[in-house]
N, C-alpha and C positions, 0 to 999 in steps of 0.2 A: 133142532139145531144141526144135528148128523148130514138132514137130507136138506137144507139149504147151503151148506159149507160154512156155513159160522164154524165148525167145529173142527174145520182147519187152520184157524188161526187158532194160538196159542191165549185163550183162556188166562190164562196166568198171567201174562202180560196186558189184559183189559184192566186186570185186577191190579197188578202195579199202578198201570199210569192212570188210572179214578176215571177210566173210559164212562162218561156216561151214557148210558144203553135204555134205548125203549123196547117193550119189551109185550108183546101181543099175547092174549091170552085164549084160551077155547073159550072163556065167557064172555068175552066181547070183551074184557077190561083192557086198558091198556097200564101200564107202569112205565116211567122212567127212576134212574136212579142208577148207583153206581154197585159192579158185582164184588163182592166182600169176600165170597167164598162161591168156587163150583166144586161139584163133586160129581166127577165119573162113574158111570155106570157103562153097562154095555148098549142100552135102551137110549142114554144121551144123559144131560149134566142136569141135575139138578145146583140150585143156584140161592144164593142168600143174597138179598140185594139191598143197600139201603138207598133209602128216599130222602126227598131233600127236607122233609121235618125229619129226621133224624130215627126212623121207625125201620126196622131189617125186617125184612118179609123172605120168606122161604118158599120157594116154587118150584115144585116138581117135575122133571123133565116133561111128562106127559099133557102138562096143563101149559105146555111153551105150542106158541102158534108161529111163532119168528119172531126173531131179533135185529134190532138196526143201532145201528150210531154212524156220524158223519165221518166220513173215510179218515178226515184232516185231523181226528182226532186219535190216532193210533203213531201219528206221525209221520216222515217221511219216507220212512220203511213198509212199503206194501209189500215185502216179500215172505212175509208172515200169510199173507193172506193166498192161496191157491187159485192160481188162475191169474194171479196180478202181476 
């Protein structure tokens, strides 16, 4: 998330507004679902995310291959986001 710039936008505020986020894995999986909790490190965030059965999954920074959600969903303020 560091070297795509997801990690200039403010994290915290996905987590307010119930951004739902897909979320690419080094296994090939994919997950959507909304981030509950991140947790900083220096390496990048680990992330607790829940699904929409209701299930929280914990994924470790290193096992993150990218992250997406539709821009419209963070709202009208892209100035959260670097480069926008």
């Amino acid at each position: 998330m560091q070297v795509s710039g997801l990690a200039a936008l403010d994290i915290s505020q996905l987590i307010v507004d119930q951004v739902k986020i897909k979320i690419e894995m080094i296994n090939g999986k994919n997950m959507t679902g909304t981030i509950i909790k991140a947790e900083e490190h220096p390496q990048g965030y680990e992330l607790f995310v829940k699904t929409g059965d209701g299930t929280i999954h914990f994924i470790p920074y290193h096992a993150i291959v990218s992250a997406s959600f539709p821009l419209g969903d963070i709202g009208s303020d892209t100035s959260r986001i670097k480069g926008m």
